[in-house]
N, C-alpha and C positions, 0 to 999 in steps of 0.2 A: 503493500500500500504506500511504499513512499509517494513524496509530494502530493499522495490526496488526503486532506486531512478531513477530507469529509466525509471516507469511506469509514474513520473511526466516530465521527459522528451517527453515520446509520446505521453503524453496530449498536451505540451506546443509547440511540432516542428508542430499539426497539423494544424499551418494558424490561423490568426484570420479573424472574419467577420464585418469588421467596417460598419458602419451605417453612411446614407446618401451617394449622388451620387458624382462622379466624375466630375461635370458641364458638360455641350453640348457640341456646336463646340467649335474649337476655337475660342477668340477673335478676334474681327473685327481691333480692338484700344486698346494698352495699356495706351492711352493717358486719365487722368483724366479730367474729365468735371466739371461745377458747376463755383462757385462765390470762392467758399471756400471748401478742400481738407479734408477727413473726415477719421481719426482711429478711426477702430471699437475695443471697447478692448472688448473679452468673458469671463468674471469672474463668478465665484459660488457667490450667492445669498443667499444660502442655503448650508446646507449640513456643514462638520467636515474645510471644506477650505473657509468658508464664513469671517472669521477674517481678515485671510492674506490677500483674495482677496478684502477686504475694503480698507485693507493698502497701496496694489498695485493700485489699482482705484485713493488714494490718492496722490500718489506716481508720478503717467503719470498727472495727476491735476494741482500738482504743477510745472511741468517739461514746461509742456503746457503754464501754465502761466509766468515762467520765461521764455520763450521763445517768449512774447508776443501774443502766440495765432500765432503763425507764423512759417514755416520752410522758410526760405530765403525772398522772395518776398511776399510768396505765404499763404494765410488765411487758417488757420488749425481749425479743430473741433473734439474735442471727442466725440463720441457717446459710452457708456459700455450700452453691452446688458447679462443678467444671461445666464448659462449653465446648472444650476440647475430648477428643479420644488421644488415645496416646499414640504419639510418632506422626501427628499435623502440625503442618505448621501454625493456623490462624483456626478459627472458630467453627466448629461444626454446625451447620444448620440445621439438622435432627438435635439436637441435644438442647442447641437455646428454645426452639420452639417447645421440646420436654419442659425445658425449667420453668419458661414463663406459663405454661400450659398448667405444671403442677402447681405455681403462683396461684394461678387465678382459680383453681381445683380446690385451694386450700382455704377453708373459712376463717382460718386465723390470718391470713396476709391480710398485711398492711401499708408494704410498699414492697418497690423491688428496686435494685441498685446494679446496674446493668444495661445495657453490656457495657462491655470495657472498651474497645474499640474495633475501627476496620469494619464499620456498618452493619455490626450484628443488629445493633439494633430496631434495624429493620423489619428482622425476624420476628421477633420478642415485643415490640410495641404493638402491633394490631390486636394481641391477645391481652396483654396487660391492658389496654386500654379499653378493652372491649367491657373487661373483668373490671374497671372501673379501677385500677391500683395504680399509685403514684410509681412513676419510672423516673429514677434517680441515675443520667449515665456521668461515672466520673470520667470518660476522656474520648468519649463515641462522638468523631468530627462530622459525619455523613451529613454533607448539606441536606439532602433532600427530607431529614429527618424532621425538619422544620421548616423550611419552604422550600419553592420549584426552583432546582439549581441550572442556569448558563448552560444550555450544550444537552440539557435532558429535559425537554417538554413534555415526556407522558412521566416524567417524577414526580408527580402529585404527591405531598405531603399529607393530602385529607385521606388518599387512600388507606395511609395507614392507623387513621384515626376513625375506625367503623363506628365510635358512638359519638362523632364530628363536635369530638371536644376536645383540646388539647387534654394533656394529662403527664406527659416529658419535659425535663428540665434538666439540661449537661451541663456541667463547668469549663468546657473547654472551647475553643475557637470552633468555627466551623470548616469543614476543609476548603469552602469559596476563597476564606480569608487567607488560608494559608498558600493558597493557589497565588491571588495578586500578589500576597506579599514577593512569592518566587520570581514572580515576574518580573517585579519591581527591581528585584537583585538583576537579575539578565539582562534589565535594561540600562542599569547602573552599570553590571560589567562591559556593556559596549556589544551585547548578543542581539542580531537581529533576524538572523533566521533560527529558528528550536527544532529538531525533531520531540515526537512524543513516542517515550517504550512503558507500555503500561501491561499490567499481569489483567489475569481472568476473575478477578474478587469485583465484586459489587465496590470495596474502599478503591482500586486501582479505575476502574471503569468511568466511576461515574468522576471520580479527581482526572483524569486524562479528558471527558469532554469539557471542563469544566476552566481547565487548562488553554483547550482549543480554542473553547469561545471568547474567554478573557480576551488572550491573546492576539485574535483575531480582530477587537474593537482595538487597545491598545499596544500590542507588541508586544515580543517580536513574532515575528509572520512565524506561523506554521505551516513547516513545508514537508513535514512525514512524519507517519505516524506505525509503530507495530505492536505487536501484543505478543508479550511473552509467559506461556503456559507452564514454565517449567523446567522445561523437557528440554537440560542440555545438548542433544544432539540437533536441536533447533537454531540455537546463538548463532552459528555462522550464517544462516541464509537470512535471523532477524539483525545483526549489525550488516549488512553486507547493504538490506533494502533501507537502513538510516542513512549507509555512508552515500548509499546512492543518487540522496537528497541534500547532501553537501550542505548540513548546518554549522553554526559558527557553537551549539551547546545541544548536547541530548538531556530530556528531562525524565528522569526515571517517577512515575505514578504508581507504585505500588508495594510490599510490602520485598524484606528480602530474606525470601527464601529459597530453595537448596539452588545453587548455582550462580549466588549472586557475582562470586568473586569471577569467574569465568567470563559470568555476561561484559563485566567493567572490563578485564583483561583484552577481553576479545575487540570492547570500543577503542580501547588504549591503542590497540594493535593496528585495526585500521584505518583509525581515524586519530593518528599521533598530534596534539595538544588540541584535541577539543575536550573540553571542558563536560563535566556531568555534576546537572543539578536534581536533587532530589527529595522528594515530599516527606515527610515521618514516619513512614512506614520503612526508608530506609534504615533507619536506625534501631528497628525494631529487630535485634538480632544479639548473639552472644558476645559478650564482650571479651569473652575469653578467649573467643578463636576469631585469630586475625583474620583481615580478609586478603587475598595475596597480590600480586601484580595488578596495578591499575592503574585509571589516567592519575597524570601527575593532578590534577586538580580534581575532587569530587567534594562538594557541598550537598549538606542536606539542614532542611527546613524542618524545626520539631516543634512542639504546644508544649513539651512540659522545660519548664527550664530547670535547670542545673541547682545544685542543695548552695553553692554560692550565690546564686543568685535571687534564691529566694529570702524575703523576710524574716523578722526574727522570730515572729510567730509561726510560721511555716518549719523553722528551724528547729526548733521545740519543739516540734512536734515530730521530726524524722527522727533527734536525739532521745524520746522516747518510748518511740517504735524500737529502734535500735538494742536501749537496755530491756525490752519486755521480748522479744525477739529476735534479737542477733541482726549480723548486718545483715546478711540478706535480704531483710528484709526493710532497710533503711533506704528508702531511695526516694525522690522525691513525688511517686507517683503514691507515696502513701499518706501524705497532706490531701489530693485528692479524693481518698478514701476516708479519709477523718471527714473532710467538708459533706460529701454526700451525704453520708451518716447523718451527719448533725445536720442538715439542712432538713433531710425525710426524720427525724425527731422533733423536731422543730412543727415539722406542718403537722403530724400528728397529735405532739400536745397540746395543739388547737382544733385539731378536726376531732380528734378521740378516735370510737371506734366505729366511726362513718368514713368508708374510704374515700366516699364522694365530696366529703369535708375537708378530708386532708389534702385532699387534690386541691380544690378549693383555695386553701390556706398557702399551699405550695406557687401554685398559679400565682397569688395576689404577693409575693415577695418582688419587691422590686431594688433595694439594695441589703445588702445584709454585710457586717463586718465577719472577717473570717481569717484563719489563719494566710489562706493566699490573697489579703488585705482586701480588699473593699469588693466586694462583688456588684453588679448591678448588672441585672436580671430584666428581658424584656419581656412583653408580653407573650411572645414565642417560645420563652422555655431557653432561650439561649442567651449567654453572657455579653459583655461588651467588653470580655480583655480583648488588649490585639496584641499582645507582646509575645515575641518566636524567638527560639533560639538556636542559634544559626552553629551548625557544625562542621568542622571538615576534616577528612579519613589524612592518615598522617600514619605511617607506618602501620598500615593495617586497621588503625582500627579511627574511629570517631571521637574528635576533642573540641571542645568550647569553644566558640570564637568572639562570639557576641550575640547581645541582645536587640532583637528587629523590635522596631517599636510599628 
């Protein structure tokens, strides 16, 4: 598909087919039943998001327990169920649709904290919301999640709202923002032609058209576009139809899994000092194993920043997570999981045990002080941080460089 970059648009406008059902009738009672009021949180187990999502599990752990195990009157429990099977890389669709399905199965829910990222949430919201349960995502970017995203017109956001009410509320950017902001860098490094290489995940797909259309209002031109499924003995003929669109940066959309170091290699190889820029899903990978031969320059674009660069309340709170669970689980995506928490405790203490209340009460936040400092919350469910921070691979592997405001 080089130089047509509309062929990656008629891939991506035609609909996706999410997994798992939209629950039965409707409920009889949004009123929660039980001794004690139960968030389900859905975390990766497995797979390239298994770190963060320890940190986050840590993160709602602690929030819980400063909270007494309580939102107001009323006995709270966490229950974390995986998303993952063992040996994937990202999120399985049978298993978020299980979780949030058991969510909304169970008369003690009272909210759900989920998914974690890479647009599960897509799966998992039409049922939780159908079920009437507050969805708390700590780091799920998926434009479409909350409105029609650039480059995808049948992405109806209402679709995934069957009782045409909001009921979703993330802490993190959306990946639109994180789209311009990359742009913004390309166009500052002096890039005016982009290739796009994006994987086969709903998070890769719908960020690569969304990339294109940017792009296409304000730069730089997209002149090819390919999609990579995996399947190393493919790399050669997908760099081969980038180089053949002779861009001045290739922009990798998608997450990196098995073969990432190969795909760069292989650009490196044919396309010696073009530049590769890449969305946050690059970075979603082990820190322990380098990644090998590659272009001398690779940047990537992430939502969570760095434990220096977060506040002193943010800090205190990784420091501990740390003593109550070791480092691994010290990382700054577990400030995220504290805020969720205490956000979905917060709406509860107000709604009680009406899930339609806490929704309600969730819905009507519009700033809240928090340890990731001042949040402001729109009427969409979505934040108005815009601050990215910006990485680049350095012998192998991914280091700081600065804060994109």
């Amino acid at each position: 598909m080089p130089g047509k970059p509309t062929a990656l648009l008629a891939v991506l406008t035609s609909g996706l087919a999410l997994s798992g059902c939209l629950g039965g009738d409707e409920p009889e009672s949004t009123r929660v039943t039980g001794r004690a009021a139960t968030v389900i949180a859905s975390l990766p187990e497995d797979g390239v998001s298994a770190p963060a999502a320890k940190a986050v599990a840590a993160g709602a752990r602690l929030a819980l327990a400063d909270a007494g195990g309580r939102a107001g009157e009323l006995p709270v429990r966490l229950v974390v169920r995986s998303s993952t099977e063992p040996g994937e890389v990202v999120w399985d669709p049978d298993l978020v649709s299980k979780n949030a399905e058991r969510a909304a199965e169970d008369p003690s829910t009272v909210a759900y904290l989920g998914e974690l990222d890479y647009g599960a949430s897509a799966v998992s919201l039409p049922i939780t919301n159908e079920a009437r349960i507050l969805q708390v995502s700590p780091l799920d970017g998926l434009t479409s999640l909350t409105r029609t995203p650039p480059g995808r017109p049948r992405s109806n956001p209402v679709r995934l709202r069957p009782a045409e009410r909001r009921s979703f509320v993330r802490l993190t950017p959306t990946d639109l923002l994180q789209a311009e902001r990359l742009l913004e860098l390309m166009r500052e490094d002096g890039v005016r032609r982009m290739a796009v290489l994006f994987d086969q995940e709903v998070y890769g797909r719908e960020l690569a058209a969304q990339l294109v259309a940017r792009a296409r209002r304000d730069g730089p031109a997209p002149v090819g576009d390919e999609e990579y499924r995996g399947d190393v003995k493919e790399i050669p003929g997908i760099v081969r139809g980038l180089a053949e669109a002779s861009p001045d940066a290739v922009v990798y959309a998608g997450v990196a899994g098995p073969g990432i170091g190969r795909l760069l290699a292989a650009i490196d190889a044919r396309m010696p000092g073009v530049p590769v820029y890449g969305t946050g899903g690059l970075l979603a990978r082990d820190p322990k194993v380098p990644i090998p031969a590659s272009p001398d320059r690779v940047r990537a674009l992430g939502a969570v920043l760095p434990d220096r660069e977060l506040g002193p309340g943010a800090r205190r709170v990784v420091e501990r997570v740390e003593a109550l669970r070791g480092r691994g689980a010290a990382r700054p995506e577990a400030v995220y999981g504290y805020e969720a928490m205490r956000l979905a405790l917060d709406a509860v203490a107000e709604g009680g045990r009406d899930r339609e209340r806490v929704i309600d009460a969730a819905m009507r936040i519009r700033e809240r002080t928090s340890p990731l400092g001042a949040l402001r919350i729109r009427a969409t469910g979505d934040v108005e941080e815009t601050r990215f921070a910006l990485y680049a691979l350095s012998d192998g592997s991914f280091r700081f460089r600065r804060v994109v405001p």
